[in-house]
C-alpha positions in Angstrom: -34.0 -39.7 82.8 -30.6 -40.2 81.1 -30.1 -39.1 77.7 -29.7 -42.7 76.4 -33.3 -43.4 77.6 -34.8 -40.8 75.3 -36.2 -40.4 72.5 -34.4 -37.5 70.2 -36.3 -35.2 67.8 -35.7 -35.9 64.4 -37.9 -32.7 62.8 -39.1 -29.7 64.1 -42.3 -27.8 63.6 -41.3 -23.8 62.2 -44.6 -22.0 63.4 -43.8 -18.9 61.1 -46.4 -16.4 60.7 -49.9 -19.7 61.7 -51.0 -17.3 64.7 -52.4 -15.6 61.3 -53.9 -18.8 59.4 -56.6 -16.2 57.7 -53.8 -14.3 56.5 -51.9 -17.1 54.9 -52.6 -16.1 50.9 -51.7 -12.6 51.2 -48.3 -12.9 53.2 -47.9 -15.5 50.4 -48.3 -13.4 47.3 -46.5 -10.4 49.4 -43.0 -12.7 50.5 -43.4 -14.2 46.6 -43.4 -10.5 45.1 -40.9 -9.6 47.5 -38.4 -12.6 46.7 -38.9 -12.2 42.6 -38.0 -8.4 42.8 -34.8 -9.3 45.4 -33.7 -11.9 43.0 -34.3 -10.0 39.6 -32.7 -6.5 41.2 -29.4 -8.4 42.6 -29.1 -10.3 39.6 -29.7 -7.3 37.1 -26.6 -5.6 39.5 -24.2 -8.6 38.9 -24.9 -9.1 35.3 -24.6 -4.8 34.5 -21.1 -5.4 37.0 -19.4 -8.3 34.6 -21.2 -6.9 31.4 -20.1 -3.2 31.4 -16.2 -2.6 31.9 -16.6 1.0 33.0 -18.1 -0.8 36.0 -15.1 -2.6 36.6 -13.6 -0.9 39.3 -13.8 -1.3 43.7 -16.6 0.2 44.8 -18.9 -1.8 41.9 -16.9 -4.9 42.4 -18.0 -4.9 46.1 -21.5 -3.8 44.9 -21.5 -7.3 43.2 -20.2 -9.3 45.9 -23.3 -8.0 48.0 -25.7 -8.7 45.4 -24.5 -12.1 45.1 -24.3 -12.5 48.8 -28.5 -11.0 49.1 -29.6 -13.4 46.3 -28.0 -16.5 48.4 -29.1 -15.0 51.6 -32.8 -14.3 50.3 -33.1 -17.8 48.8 -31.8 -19.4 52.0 -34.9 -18.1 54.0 -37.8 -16.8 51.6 -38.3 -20.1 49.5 -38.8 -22.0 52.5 -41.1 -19.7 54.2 -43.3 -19.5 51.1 -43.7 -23.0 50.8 -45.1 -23.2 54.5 -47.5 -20.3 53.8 -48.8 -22.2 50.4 -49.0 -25.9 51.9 -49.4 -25.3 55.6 -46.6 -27.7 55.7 -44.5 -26.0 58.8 -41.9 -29.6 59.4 -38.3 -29.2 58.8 -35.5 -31.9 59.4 -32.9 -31.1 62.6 -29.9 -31.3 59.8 -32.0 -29.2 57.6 -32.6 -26.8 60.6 -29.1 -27.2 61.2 -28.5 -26.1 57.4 -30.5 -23.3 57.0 -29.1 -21.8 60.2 -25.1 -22.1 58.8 -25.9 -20.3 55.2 -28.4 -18.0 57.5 -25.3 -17.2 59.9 -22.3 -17.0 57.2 -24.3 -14.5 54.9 -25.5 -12.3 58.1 -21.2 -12.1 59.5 -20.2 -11.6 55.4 -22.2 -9.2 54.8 -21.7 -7.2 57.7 -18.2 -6.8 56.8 -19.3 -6.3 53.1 -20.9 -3.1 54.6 -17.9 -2.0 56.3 -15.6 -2.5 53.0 -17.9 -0.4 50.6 -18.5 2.1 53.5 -14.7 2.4 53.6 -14.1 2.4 50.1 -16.5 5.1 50.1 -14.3 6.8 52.8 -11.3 6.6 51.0 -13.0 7.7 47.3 -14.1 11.2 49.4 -11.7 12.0 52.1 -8.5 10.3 50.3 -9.1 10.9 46.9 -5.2 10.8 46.4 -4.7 7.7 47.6 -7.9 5.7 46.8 -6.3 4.1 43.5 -3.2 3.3 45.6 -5.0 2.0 48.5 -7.7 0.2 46.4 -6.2 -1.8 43.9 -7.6 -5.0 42.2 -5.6 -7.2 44.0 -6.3 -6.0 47.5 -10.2 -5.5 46.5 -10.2 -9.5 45.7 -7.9 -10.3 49.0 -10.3 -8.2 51.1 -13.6 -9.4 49.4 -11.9 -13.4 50.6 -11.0 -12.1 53.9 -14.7 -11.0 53.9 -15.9 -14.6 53.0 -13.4 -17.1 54.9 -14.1 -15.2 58.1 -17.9 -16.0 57.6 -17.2 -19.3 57.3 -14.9 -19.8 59.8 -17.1 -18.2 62.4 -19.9 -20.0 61.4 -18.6 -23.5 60.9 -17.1 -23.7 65.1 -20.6 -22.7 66.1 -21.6 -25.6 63.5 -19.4 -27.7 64.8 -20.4 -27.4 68.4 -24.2 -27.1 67.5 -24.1 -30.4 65.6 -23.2 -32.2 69.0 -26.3 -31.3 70.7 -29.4 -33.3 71.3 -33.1 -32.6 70.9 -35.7 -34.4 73.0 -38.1 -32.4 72.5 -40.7 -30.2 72.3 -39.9 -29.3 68.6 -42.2 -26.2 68.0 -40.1 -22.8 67.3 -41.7 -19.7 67.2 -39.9 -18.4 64.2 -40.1 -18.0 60.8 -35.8 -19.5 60.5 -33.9 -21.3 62.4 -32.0 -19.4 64.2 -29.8 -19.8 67.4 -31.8 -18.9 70.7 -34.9 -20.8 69.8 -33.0 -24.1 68.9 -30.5 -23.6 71.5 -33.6 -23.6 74.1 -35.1 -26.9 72.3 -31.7 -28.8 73.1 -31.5 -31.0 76.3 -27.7 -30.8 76.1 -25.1 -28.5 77.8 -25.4 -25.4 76.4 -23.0 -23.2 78.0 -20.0 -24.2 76.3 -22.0 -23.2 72.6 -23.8 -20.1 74.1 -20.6 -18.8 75.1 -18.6 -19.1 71.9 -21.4 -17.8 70.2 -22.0 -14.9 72.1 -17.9 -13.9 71.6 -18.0 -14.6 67.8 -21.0 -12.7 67.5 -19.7 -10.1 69.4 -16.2 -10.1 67.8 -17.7 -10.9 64.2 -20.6 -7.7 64.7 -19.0 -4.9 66.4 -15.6 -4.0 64.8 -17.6 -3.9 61.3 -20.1 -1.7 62.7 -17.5 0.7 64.6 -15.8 1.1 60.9 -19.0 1.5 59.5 -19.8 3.8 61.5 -16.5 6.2 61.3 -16.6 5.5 57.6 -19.9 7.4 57.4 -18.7 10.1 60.1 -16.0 10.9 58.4 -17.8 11.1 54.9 -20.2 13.5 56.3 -17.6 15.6 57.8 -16.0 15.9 54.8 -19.6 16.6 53.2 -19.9 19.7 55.1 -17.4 21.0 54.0 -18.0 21.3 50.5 -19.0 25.0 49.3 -20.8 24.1 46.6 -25.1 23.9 48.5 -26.0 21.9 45.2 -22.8 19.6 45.7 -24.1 18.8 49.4 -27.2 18.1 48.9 -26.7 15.2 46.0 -23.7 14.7 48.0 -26.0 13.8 51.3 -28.5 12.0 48.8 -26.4 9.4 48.2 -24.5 9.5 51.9 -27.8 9.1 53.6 -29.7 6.7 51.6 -27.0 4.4 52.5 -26.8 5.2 56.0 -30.6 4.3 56.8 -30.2 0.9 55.1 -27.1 -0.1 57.2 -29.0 1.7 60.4 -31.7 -0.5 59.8 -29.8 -3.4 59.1 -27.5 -3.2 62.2 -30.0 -1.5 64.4 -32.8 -4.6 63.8 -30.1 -7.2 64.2 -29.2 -6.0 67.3 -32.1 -5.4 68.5 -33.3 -9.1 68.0 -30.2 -10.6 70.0 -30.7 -7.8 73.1 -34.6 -8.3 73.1 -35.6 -11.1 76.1 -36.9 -13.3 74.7 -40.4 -13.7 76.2 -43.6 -14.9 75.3 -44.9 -10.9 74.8 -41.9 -10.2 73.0 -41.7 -13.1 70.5 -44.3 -11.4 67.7 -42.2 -8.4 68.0 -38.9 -10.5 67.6 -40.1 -11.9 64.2 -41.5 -8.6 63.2 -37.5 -7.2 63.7 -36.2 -9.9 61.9 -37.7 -9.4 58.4 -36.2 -6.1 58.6 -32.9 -8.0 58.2 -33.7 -11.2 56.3 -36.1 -9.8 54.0 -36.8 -5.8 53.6 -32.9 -5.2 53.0 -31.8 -7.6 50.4 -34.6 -6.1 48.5 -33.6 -2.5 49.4 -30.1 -2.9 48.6 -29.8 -3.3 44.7 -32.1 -0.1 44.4 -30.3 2.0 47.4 -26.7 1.3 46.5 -27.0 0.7 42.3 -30.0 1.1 40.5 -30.1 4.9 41.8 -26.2 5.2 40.9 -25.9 7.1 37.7 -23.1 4.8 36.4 -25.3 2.0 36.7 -28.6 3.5 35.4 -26.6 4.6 32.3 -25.4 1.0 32.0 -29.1 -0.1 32.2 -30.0 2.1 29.5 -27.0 0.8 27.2 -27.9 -3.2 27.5 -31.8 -2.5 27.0 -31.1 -0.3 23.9 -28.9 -3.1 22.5 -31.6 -5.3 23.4 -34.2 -3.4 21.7 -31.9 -2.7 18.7 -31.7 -6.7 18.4 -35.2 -7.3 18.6 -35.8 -5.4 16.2 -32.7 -6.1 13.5 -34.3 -10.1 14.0 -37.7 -8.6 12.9 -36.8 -7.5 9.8 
């Protein structure tokens, strides 16, 4: 039958977590938890980051940018979900499927390189400590933190481009919890091949250099680590070093573990399992791993709530 004949989809039906309807309340109250503490722990980050001027420098200005990046990220995917555990209501629009997917993709590619930046600032603040106020100035932070964003949004908006020109006939069920590429792709009864290739190079091209720096970045930084003479000066120096290094394991290890998975009936469960590691566990992991356990920021947090105290308390009398 030619395209013309049928009938497109105009919806489709986001199964999310119904395999466990009895369930539904508790992974409610646990997503709505999750999403008010990974809202209120990014947003406390950006406010201390403008508020407090002895925060004003690379490595907190980056800090900001990735807590502004995990509150749009989190909102693009938890609000949604929640809404289908309260009402049961699982139907979402193709160009709002289409919508969620482009703010889904450009804050997965931006903060990838995010990473890489405040891994490398990191770099250069340990094993170039010469050259780090040379190398990091304001203006280069801001050119790199645009470079950051307008290469999200390029990659994201071809694979828009090219996604928006496919057709859905149907069925409309994914398996997912988000829209995300392989599950709509198999839904289309268009060519393919063209988008499935592009993505697969932009992906590739848009993943793996950030990860490679990342990755030196933190080899480096532990190199130098071991180095130090001090035992004490190591270990709070490898505090830090690792806690960081386990959240961007976990966030590059679970993404690519969902894209080289098969996807397969068996392995589906599994796939969604991987992908809340990504979408959900480390937007709320990252304000605590990266600021609220900095002492610079903690001190910062003690300043504005003893102001705040202070003002209660001068409006009482």
């Amino acid at each position: 039958m030619s395209w013309n004949n049928q009938t497109y989809v105009t919806e489709f039906n986001l199964l999310g977590f119904g395999n466990l309807s009895e369930l539904q309340i508790l992974l409610f109250l646990l997503f709505l938890v999750i999403y008010i503490v990974t809202i209120g722990g990014n947003i406390l980050i950006i406010v201390l980051v403008v508020v407090d001027r002895h925060l004003h420098t690379p490595m907190y200005f980056f800090l900001g940018n990735l807590s502004c990046l995990e509150t749009c990220y989190s909102s693009t995917i938890l609000p949604r979900m929640l809404v289908s555990l309260l009402t049961e209501d699982r139907t979402i629009s193709v160009s709002g499927c289409i919508t969620q997917f482009y703010f889904f993709v450009l804050f997965v590619r931006v903060e990838c390189y995010l990473l890489a930046l405040m891994s490398y600032d990191r770099y250069l603040a340990k094993c170039k400590p010469l050259h780090y106020t040379g190398l990091m100035k304001v203006r280069i932070c801001l050119q790199l933190a645009v470079v950051c964003w307008m290469n999200g949004f390029i990659i994201v908006t071809i694979v828009i481009c090219l996604m928006s020109q496919l057709h859905f006939c149907g069925p409309n069920k994914i398996n997912h919890f988000l829209c995300d590429f392989t599950p709509m792709i198999k839904l289309s009864c268009s060519d393919t091949s063209l988008i499935t290739l592009v993505t697969f190079i932009l992906s590739f091209l848009g993943t793996l250099p950030p990860f490679l720096l990342t990755l030196m970045s933190y080899v480096f930084i532990i190199s130098t680590i071991l180095r130090i003479p001090s035992t004490i000066g190591r270990r709070k120096a490898f505090s830090t070093c690792s806690s960081h290094l386990i959240v961007v394991t976990i966030y590059y290890g679970t993404l690519i573990i969902v894209y080289i998975l098969p996807d397969t009936d068996t392995l589906r469960d599994l796939n969604k399992v991987f992908s809340l590691f990504y979408t959900v566990l480390t937007p709320l992991a990252n304000p605590f791993i990266y600021s609220l356990r900095n002492r610079d920021v903690k001190e910062t947090l003690r300043k504005v709530i003893s102001k705040y105290i202070k003002l209660i308390e001068i409006e009482k009398q």
